[in-house]
N, C-alpha and C positions, 0 to 999 in steps of 0.2 A: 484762873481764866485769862487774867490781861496775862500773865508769863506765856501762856501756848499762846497768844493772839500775837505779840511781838515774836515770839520765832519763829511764828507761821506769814509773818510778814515777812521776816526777813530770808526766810525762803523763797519765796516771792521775786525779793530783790534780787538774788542772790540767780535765780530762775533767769531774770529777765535782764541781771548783766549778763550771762553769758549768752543767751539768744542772742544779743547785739555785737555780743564780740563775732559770733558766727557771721551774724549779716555783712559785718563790716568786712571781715575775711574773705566773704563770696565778694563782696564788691572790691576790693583791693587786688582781689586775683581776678578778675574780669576786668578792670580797668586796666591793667597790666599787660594782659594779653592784648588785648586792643590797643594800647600803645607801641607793643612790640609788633602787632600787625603791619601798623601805619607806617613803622619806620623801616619798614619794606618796600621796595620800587619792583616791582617784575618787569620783564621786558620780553615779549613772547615773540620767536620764531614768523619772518613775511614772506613772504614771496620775492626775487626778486634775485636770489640767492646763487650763489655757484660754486664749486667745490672741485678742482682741478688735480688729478693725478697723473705724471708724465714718469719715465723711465729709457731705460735704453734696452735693446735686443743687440743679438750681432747679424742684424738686416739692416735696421731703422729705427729711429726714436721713435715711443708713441706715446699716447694721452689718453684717457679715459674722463667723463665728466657725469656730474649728477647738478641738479638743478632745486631739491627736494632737502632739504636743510630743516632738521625740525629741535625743536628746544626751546629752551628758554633761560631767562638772566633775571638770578634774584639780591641788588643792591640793596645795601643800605644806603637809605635816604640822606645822609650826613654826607655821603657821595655823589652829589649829584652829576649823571655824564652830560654834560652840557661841556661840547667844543668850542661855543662861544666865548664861553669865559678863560681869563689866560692864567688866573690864579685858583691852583685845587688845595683843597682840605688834605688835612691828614687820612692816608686809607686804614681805618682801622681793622675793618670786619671783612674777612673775606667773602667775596659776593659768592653766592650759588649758580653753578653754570653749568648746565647738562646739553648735553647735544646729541641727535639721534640721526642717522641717515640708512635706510632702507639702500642693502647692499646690492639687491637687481635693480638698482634707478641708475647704481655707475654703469655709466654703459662708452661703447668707443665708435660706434655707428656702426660698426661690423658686426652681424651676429654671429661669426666664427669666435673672433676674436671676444666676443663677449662670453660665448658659451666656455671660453678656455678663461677667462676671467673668474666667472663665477664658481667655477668649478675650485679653481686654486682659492679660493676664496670659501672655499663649504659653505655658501651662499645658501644651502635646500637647510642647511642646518643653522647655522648661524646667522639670521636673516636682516639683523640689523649690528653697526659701530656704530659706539658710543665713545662720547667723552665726555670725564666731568674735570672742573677747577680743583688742585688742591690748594695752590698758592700764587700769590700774584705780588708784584711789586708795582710801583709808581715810577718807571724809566727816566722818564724829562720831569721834572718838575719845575724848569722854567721851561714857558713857553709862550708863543702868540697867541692871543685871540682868535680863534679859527679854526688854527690849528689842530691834527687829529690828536688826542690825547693816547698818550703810548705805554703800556705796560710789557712788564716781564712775567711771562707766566708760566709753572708749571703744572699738567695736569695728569689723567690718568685714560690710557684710549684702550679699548677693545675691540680687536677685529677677529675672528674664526673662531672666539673664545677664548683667546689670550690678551694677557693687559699689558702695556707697558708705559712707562713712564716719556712724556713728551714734555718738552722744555719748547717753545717761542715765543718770540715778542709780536705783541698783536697790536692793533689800532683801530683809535674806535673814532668815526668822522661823522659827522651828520651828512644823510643821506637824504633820499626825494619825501617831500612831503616831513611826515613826523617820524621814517625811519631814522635809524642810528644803523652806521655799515661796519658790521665789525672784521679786520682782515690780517691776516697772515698765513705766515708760510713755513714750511720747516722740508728739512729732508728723513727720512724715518728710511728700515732694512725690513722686507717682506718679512725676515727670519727673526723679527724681533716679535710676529704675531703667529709665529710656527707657518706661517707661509713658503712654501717652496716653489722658487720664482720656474713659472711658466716654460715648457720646450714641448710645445706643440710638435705630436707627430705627422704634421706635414714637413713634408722636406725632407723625410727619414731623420726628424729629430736635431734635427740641424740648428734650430735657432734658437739660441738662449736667451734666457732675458737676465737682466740685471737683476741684482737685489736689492739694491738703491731704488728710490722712488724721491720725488718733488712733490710734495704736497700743497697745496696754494689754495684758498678760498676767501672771497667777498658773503657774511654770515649777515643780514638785514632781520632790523630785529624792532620792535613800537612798542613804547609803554603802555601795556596789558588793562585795557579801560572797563 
């Protein structure tokens, strides 16, 4: 009787180490997750925003604009974007950046010339461009206090349903209130998004457009509360 009484205890124990290994495994992987939370900053998509596309024809340069900027910015907290300060950390992690803009919002204040925008653009079909980050570098790494903090970046755009790869250097400045204004510019080819640049048949077809484009945008963006 005492031999089964000791190894029905030691079952027991044996029982109730491993329960506890379990518990602690659930809490070590839930305090984990919660720390990798924390050391996330997001920074979501304001108002305030602007998104500028200019080109040439053989009439006239023009522009087109949207105002409708939507996304969002996910750093790591060991980065923090603060332009105030003139000394940055190492960037180790690259941040998460997606960007979305509703392609009937580019508009050029003409609804001719929008109708032939949207069109080249398979707008009924392809209703939003996107970009997301793949890579980013730290450009200036000395700098003033104030000053906009400047990277190198490259990421991944889709427009009509095609991707291509975009390379610029952006800036990220403190903006009104608790925005942050993130901005740059690149030059990108309609034909790199299978786009086939515009020749409106008025005029019996006469005016062509470039295939070059200037891209330029001020992206306003508030840590996600």
């Amino acid at each position: 009787m005492e031999r089964e009484r000791i190894q029905y205890l030691n079952i027991v124990k044996i029982k109730n180490i491993i329960h506890l290994g379990r518990v602690l495994s659930i809490a070590t992987i839930i305090a984990f997750a919660a720390q990798t939370l924390a050391e996330t900053v997001t920074y979501s998509a304001k108002t305030g925003s602007l998104l500028k596309i200019s080109g040439t024809s053989s009439v006239h340069d023009w522009e087109v604009k949207t105002r409708l900027i939507g996304g969002k910015m996910e750093w790591d907290s060991s980065f923090p974007l603060d332009p105030s300060k003139a000394e940055l950390p190492k960037l180790t992690k690259i941040p998460k950046v997606t960007v979305i803009i509703p392609v009937r919002n580019i508009e050029s204040g003409k609804q001719r010339m929008n109708e032939v925008m949207h069109g080249a653009l398979n707008a009924q079909k392809h209703k939003y461009a996107r970009y997301s980050l793949k890579d980013i570098k730290v450009a200036e790494a000395k700098r003033k206090a104030g000053e906009p903090l400047v990277f190198d970046t490259n990421g991944m755009l889709s427009v009509n349903g095609k991707s291509a790869s975009v390379s610029m250097q952006i800036t990220i400045a403190k903006g009104e209130g608790n925005k942050l204004k993130v901005s740059g510019k690149t030059k990108l080819k309609m034909s790199q998004f299978g786009i086939t640049p515009p020749a409106p048949k008025v005029a019996l077809g006469l005016i062509k457009t470039g295939d070059e484009v200037s891209v330029e945008f001020n992206w306003f963006v508030a840590l996600k509360k």
